[in-house]
C-alpha positions in Angstrom: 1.0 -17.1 -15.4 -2.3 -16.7 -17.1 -3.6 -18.9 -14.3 -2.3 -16.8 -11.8 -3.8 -13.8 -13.5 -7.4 -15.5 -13.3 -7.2 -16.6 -10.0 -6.7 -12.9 -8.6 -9.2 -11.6 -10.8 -11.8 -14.3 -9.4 -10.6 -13.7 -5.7 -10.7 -9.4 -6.4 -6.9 -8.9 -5.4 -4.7 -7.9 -7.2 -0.7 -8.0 -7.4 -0.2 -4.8 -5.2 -2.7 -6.4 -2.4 -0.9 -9.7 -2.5 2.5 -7.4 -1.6 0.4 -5.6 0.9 -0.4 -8.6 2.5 3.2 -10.1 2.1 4.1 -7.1 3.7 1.9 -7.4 6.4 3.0 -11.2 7.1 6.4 -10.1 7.5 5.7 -7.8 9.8 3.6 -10.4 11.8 6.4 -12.5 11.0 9.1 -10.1 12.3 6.8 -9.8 15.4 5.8 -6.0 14.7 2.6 -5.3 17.0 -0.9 -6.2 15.6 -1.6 -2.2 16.4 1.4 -1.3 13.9 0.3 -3.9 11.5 -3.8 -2.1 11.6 -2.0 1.5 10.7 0.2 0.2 8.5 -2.8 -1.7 6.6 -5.1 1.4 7.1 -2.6 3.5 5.5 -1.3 1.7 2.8 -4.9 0.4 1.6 -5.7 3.6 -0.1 -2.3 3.5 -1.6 -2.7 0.2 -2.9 -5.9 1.2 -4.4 -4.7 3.6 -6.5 -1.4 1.5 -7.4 -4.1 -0.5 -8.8 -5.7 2.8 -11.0 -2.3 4.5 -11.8 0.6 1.7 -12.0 3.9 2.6 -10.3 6.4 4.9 -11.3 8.1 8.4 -9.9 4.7 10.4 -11.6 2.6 8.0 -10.0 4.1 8.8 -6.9 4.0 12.3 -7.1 0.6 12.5 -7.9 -0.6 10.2 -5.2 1.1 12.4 -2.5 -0.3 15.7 -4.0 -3.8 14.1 -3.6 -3.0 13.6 0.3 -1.9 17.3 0.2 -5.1 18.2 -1.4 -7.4 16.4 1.5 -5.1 15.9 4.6 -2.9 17.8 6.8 1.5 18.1 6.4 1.4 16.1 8.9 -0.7 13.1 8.0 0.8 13.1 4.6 4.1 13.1 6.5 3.1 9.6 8.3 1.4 8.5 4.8 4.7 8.9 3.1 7.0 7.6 6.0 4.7 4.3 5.9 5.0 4.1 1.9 8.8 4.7 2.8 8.9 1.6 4.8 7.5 -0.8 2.5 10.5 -0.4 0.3 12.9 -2.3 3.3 
């Protein structure tokens, strides 16, 4: 485990990215468009990012989609949180 640990930290990623890119491959896998796979990564970057600040939990969540509300539009955060949404099938 601690190699695992030192290997991420030497390559930058961390656990959340390695799930975003899972995701991703399974989507590729399940032979979702490369289009769908670009918004989905595009979206869920940011996400990841601060999955990587805050750690996961109902809070975190919250927060995170308050900060959308505090810089996008209803309907933007909508798509945000529908994309989050989908990462949990």
């Amino acid at each position: 485990m601690a190699s695992l640990a030192n290997n991420l930290k030497a390559k930058k990623e961390t656990l959340w990215n390695l799930y975003l890119e899972d995701f991703l491959l399974s989507g590729r896998v399940e032979g979702k468009k490369s289009s769908t796979l670009k918004w989905y990564k595009e979206y869920l970057t940011p996400f990841v990012k601060f999955l990587d600040q805050e750690g996961l939990n109902q809070a975190t969540l919250r927060k995170y989609v308050n900060s959308l509300f505090e810089r996008l539009k209803v309907d933007t955060v909508q798509l945000y949180v529908e994309i989050i949404d989908s990462k949990k099938r």
